[in-house]
Backbone as a ProteinNet text record, in pm:
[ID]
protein_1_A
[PRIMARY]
XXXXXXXXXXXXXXXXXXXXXXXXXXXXXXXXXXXXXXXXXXXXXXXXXXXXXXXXXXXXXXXXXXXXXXXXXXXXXXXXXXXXXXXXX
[TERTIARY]
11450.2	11378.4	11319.3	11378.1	11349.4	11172.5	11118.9	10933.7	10904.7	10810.5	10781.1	10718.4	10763.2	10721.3	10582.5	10498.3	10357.9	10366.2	10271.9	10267.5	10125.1	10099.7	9948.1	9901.3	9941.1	9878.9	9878.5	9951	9913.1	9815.4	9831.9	9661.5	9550.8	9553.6	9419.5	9388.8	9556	9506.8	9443.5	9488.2	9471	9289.8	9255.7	9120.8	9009.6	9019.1	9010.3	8872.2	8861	8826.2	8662.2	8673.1	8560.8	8543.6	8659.7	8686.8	8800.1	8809.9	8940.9	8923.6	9012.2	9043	9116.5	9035.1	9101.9	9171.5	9323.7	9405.9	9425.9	9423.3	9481.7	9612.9	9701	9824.3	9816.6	9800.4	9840	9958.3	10023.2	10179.9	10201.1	10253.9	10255	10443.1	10452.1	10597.4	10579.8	10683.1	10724.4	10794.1	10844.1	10975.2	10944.9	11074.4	11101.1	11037.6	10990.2	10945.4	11089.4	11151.3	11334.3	11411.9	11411.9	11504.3	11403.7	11305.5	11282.7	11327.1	11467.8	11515.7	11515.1	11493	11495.9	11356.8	11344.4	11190.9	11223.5	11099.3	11073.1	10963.4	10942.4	10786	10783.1	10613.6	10525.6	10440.6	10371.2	10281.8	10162.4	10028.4	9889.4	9837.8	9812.9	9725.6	9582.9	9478.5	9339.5	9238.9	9150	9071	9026	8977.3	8934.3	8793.5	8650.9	8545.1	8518.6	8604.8	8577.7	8684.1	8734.6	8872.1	8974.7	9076.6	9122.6	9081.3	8964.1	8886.5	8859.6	8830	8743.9	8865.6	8953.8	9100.9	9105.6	9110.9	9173.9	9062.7	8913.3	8820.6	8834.1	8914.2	8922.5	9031.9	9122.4	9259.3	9306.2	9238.2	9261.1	9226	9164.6	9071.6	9204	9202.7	9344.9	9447	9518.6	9601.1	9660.3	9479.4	9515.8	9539.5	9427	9450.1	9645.5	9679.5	9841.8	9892.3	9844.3	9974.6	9934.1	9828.8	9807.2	9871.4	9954.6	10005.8	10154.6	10214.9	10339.9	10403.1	10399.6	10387	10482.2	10588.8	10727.3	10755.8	10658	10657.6	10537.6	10592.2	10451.5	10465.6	10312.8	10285.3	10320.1	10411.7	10414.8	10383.3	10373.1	10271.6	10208.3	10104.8	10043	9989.7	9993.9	9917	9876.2	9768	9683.7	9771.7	9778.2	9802.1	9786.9	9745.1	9712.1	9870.9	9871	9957.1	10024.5	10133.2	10233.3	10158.1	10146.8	10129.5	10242	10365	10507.8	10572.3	10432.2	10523.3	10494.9	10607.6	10568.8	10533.5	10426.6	10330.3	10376.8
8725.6	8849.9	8898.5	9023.6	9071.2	9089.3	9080.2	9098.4	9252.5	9286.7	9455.1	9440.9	9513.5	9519	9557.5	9466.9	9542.9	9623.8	9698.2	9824.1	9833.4	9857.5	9912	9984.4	10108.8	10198.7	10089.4	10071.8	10008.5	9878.9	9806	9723.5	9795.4	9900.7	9997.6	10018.9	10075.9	10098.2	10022.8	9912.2	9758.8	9709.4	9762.4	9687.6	9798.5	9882	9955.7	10107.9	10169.1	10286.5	10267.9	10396	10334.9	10196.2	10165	10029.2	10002.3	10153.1	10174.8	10057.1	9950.4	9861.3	9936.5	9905.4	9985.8	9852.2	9844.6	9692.5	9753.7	9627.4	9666.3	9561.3	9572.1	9538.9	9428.1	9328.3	9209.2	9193.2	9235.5	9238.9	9094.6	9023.5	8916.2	8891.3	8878.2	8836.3	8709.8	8629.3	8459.1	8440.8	8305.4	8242.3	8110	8058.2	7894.3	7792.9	7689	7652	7599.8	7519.2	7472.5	7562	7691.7	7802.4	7893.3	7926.2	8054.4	8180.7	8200	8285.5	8382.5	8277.6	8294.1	8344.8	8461.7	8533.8	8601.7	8660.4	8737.5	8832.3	8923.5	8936.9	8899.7	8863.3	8880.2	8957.7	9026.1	9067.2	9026.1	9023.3	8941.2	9055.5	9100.2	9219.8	9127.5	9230.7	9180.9	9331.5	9299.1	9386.6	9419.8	9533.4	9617.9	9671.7	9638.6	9668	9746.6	9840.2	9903.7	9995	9932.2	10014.4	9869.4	9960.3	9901.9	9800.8	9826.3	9765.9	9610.7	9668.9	9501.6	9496.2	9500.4	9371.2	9297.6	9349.1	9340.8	9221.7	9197.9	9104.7	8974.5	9053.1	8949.6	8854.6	8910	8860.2	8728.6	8699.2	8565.1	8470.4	8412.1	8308.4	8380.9	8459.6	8491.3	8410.5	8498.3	8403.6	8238.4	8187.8	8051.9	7978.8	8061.8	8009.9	7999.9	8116.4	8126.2	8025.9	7999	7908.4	7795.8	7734	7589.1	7595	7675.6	7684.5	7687.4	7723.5	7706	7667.4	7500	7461.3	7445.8	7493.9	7456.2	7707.6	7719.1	7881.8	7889.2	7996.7	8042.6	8190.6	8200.5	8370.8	8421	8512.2	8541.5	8671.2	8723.5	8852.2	8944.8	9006.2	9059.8	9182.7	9280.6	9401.2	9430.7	9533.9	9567.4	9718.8	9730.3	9900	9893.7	10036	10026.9	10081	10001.6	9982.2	10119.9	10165.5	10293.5	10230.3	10369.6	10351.9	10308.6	10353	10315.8	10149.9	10083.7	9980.6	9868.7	9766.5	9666	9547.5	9480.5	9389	9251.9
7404.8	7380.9	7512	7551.1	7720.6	7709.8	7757.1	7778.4	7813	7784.2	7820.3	7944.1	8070.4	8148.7	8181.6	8295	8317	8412.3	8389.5	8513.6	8527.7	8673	8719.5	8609.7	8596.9	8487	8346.8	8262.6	8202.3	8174.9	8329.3	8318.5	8288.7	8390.5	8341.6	8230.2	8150.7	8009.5	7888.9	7958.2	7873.5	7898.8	8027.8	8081	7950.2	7932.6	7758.1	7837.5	7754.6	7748.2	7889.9	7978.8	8050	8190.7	8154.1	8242.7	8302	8380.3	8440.7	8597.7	8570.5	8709.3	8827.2	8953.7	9063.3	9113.7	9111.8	9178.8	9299.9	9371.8	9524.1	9512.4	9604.9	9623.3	9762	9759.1	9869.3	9883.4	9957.6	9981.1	10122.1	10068.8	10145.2	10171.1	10327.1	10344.4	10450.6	10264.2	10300.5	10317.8	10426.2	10415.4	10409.7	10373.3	10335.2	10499.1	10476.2	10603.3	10665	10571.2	10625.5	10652.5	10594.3	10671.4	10713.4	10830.9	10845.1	10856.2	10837.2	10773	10711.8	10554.1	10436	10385.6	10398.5	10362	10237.6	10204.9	10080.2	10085.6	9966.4	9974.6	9885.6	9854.2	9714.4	9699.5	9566.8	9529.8	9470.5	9487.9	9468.8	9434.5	9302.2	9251.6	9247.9	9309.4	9190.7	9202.6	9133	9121.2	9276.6	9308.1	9411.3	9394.7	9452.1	9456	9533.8	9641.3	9705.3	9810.6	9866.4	9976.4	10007	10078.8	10135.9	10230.3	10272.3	10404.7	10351.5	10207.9	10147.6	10117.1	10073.7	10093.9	10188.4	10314.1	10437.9	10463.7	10410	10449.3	10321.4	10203.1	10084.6	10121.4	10177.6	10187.8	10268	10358.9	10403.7	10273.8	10198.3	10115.5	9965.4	9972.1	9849.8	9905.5	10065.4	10080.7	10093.5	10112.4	10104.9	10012.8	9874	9771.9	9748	9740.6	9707.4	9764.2	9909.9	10005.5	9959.1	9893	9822.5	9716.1	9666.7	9513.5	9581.6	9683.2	9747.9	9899.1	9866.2	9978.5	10115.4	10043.8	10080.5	10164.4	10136.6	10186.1	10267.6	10363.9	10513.9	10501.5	10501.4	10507.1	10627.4	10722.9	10828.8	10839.7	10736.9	10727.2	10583.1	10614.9	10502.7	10523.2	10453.3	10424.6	10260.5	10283.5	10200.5	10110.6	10002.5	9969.7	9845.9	9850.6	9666.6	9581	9493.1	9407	9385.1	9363.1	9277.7	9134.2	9070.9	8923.1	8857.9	8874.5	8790	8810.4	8904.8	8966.7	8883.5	8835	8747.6	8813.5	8737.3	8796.9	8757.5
[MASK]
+++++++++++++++++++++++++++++++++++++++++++++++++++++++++++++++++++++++++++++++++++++++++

């Protein structure tokens, strides 16, 4: 059974009337530590208290958390942006 996709807008809609969540977008690009190569990106939504700026100061202590959850991947780079509404999460 295929899953319904999430989307930014729809978190919002979900966080319920009044309690519209502003996500910011941690866009992180990994690669394998055995092939550096072999990269990717990922996406790290969370809530946003303020700008872009406070990502950019949240984002180290996010990223580490992530890189303790994948050990065998290295962040070789990251930026901050706020999410497309149509984009699935």
């Amino acid at each position: 059974m295929p899953s319904t996709p999430v989307t930014v807008a729809s978190v919002r809609i979900r966080a319920g009337k009044g309690a519209e969540l502003n996500l910011v977008d941690l866009v992180l690009t990994v690669c394998v530590l055995a092939n550096p190569a072999n990269c990717r990106t990922e996406h790290l939504y969370f809530e946003s208290r303020g700008s872009l700026v406070q990502c950019m100061t949240l984002a180290p202590a996010e990223i580490a958390k992530w890189s303790e959850g994948h050990p065998a991947l290295k962040v070789v780079r990251w930026k901050c942006l706020l999410p497309d509404k149509g984009r699935e999460i």
